[in-house]
N, C-alpha and C positions, 0 to 999 in steps of 0.2 A: 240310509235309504231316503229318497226322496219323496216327492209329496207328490199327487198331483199334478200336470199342468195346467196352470190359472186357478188351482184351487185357495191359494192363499195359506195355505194350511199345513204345517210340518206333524207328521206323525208323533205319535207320544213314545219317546226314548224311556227306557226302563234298565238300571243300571245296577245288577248285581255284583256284588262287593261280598269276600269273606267277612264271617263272624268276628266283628272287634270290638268286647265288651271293654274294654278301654278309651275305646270313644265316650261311653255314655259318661265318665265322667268319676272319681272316685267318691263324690258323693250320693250319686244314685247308686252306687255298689253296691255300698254299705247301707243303704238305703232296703235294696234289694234281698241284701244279707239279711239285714231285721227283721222283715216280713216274712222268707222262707221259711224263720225258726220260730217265730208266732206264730202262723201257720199250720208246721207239722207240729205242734209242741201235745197235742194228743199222741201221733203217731211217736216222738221220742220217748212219751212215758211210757207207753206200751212197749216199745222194744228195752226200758230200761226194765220194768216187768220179768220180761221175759230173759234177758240177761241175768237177773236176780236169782229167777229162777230155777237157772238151767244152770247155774256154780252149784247152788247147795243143796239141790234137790236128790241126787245120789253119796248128798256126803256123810260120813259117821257124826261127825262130831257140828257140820254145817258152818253157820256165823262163824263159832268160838276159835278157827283160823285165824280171825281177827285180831283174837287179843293174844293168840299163842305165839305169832312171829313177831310182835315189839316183845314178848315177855322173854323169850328163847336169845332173840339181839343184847338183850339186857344182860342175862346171866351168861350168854359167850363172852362180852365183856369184863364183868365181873371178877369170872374167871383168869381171864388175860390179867388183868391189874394186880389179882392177889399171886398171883404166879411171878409178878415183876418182868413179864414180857408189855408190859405194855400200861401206859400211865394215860389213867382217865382226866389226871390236872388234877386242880386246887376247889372244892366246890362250897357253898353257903348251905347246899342242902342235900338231905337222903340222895345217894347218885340212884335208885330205882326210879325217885320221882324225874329226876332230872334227865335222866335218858326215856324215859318212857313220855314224857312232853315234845323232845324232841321227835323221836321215832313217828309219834304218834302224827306230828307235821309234814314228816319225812315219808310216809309211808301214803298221805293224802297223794303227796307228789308220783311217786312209783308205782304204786297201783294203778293212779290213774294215765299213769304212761303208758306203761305194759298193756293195759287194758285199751285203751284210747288206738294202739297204732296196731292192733290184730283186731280193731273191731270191722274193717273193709274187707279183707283176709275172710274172718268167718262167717261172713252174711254174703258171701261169692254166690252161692247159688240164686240167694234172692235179690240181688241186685243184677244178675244177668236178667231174669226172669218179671222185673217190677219194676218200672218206673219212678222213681221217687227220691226225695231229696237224703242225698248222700251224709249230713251233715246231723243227720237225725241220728246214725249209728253212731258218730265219735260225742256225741252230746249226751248219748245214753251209756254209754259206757262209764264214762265219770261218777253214776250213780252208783257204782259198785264200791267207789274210791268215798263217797260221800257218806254210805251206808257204815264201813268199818271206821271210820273218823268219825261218826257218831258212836258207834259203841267202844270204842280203844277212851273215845273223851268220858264214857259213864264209869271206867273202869278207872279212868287217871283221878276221877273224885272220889271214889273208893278211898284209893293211896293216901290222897289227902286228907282223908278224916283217919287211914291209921298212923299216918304219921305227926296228925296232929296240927297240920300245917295249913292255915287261909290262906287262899290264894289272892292274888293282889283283886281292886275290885277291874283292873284291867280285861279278867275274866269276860267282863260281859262283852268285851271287842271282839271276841272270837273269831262269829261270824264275818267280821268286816275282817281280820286280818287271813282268812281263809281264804278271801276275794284272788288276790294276788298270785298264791299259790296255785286255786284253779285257774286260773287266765295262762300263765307260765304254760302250768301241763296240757290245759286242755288247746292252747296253742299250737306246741308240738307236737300234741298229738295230732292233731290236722295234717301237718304235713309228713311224720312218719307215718304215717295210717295210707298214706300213698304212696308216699317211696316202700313199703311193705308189701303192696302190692303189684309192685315190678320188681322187686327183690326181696324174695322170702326169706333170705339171712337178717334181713333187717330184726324182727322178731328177736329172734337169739339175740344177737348184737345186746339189741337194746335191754336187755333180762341182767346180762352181765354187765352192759356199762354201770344200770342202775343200782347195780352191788357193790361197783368198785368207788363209783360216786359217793354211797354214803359213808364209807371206809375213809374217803379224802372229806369230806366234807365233817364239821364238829358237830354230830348229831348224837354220840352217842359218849362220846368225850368235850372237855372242856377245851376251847379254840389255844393253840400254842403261843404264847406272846413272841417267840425266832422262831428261824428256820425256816426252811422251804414249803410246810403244810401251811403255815401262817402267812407267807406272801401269797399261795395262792388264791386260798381263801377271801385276801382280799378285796379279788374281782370275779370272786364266785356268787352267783347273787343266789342260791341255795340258801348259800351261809345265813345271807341276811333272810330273806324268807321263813328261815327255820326258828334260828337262834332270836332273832328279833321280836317273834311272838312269845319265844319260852320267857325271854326275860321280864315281860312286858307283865306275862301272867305270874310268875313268880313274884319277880322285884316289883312291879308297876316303871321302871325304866330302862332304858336301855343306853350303852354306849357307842351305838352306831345307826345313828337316825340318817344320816345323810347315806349310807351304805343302802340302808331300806327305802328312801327315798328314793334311790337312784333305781333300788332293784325293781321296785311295782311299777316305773318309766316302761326298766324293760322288759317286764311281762306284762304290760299293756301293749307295748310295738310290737313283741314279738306276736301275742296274741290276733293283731289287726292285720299285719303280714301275713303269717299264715290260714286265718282263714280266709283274707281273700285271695291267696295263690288257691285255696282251694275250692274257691266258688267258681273262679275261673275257669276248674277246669275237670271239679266232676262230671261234667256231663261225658270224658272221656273214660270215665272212669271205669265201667261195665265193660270195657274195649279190653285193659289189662288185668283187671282181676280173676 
């Protein structure tokens, strides 16, 4: 459009462009990720609350779920081994305590998967109907996974004082090696908590992969030195994640530092990738749930 004649003066052009948070930069992203979840971190406690809730509020027996499915893991195994279907390895201590440290790592993991990618799924009516940051549901769901990983750990001290057995003073790393293992899950769970809700098989899927996973993975047995479980293991960074904290509490060392080194790499990348695919792109999110 033109201006005027002899006015001097071009009219003020105004130039609209789609949505591309990729311009601002991946530093303001993550930037912007920070803030959102400072932010709602009221509103995350309150829906973790209410998740809390709304499990064991109709239950008989409630928590104690908790401690019944590493204890139930344990004696299926048990089982298997004294039947000679199945060899839990060579071990330095009580195999109860030994699978029950593991499990108890292992179960951080899977709950907080299972939990983390049906948590966009079950808040479908309140996110059509509420504006608000989507990130706050898969942040609160974790607190379910965090809740029995405290009480499976008051349980695994028990063991320890009947079996007699101090635990390394490595114990007190816990918390720090817990780090890891939420980043992993609550990673994934970011991006399965959307592909779940464009494909509600995901759900299932994911229930069974995380059964068949700990069966591959040495959680509940000692790692094979041959064979095929033992190569893949690996480049399983489970393995390390799991086994690297048992040993650390038990023995105060481990023989695969570079393996867990490598593994907290990629549950920090994975973690930064997927929540920013999903800051990107909640805001469509109320479209397919």
């Amino acid at each position: 459009m033109i201006g005027p004649r002899g006015s001097g003066k071009w009219p003020e052009v105004i130039t609209y462009e789609p949505d591309n948070s990729i311009r601002k930069g991946y530093a303001n992203l993550f930037r912007e990720i920070g803030e959102d979840i400072l932010r709602n971190r009221w509103l995350t406690y309150q829906l973790f609350k209410r998740d809390l809730l709304s499990i064991y509020k109709q239950s008989l027996i409630g928590i104690l779920w908790s401690v019944i499915i590493p204890l139930v893991s344990v004696g299926t195994f048990l089982m298997l081994n004294s039947a000679g279907i199945f060899s839990i390895g060579r071990l330095h201590v009580p195999y109860p305590l030994y699978a029950v440290l593991g499990v108890v790592f292992w179960q951080l993991f899977a709950t907080g998967l299972v939990a983390g990618s049906n948590s966009l799924v079950k808040a479908g009516p309140m996110i059509v109907k509420i504006n608000f940051s989507k990130k706050s549901l898969v942040i609160a769901s974790q607190g379910q996974a965090l809740i029995a990983f405290s009480i499976q750990f008051v349980v695994l001290g028990a063991m320890f004082l009947y079996y007699g057995i101090v635990p390394n003073w490595m114990i007190l790393f816990t918390p720090l090696l817990v780090v890891p293992v939420l980043l992993f899950t609550l990673g994934l769970a970011f991006l399965l908590s959307l592909l779940n809700g464009v494909f509600r098989d995901i759900g299932n899927i994911i229930s069974i992969l995380v059964t068949f996973l700990m069966f591959l993975t040495p959680v509940l047995y000692a790692k094979p030195e041959t064979g095929l479980l033992s190569s893949m293991n690996r480049y399983n960074p489970l393995y390390y994640l799991v086994s690297v904290p048992r040993d650390l509490i038990l023995a105060g060392k481990t023989g695969d530092p570079g393996g867990f080194a490598l593994s907290i790499l990629v549950a920090l990348i994975v973690f930064l990738i997927c929540i920013l695919f999903f800051h990107l792109t909640e805001t469509r999110v109320a479209e397919r749930i």
